[in-house]
C-alpha positions, 0 to 999 in steps of 0.5 A: 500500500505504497498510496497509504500514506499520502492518503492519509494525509489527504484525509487529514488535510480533508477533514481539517478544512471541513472543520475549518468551513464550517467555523467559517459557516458559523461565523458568517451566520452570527455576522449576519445575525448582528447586521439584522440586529442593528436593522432592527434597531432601527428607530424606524423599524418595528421591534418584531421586524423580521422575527421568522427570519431570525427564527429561522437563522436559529434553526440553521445555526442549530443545524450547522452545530450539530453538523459540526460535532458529526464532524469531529465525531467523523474525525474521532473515528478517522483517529481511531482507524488509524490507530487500530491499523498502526498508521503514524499520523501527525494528527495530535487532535486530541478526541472531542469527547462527543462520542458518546454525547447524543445531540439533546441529551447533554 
């Protein structure tokens, strides 16, 4: 398996990025969130302006949060097959405890 240890560091750089976005995700959401604060208020704007909009903001960060912790749970179990097989990987991430963690639970 000449290709395994480039692969593993393709999966490795993957999943990092993957992680990486998805901060990025969060982050814009929460920039957005602000902007539609400070629209509302607005002396000319109604204080319930917008309010499914900002409902439905929530419901997409809830989502992306639980994407997120799938994301680590999926880096978790990429750790722990390259530990089973015996593969080196300059991973030093340490588990996110979230394995065992049901989303709603906690």
């Amino acid at each position: 398996m000449e290709t395994l240890p480039r692969e593993v560091l393709d999966i490795r750089t993957g999943i990092r990025n993957t992680e990486a976005l998805s901060d990025e995700l969060l982050a814009a959401m929460a920039s957005l969130k602000l902007k539609m604060l400070s629209f509302r208020s607005h002396p000319d704007v109604e204080p319930h302006a917008a309010q499914k909009a900002f409902m439905r903001l929530q419901r997409a960060e809830q989502n992306l949060v639980a994407s997120a912790n799938d994301l680590f749970r999926t880096h978790d179990e990429l750790l722990d097959t390259a530990t089973r097989m015996g593969i080196e990987h300059p991973d030093f991430t340490q588990p996110s405890g979230l394995a065992d963690i049901a989303v709603g639970t906690e």
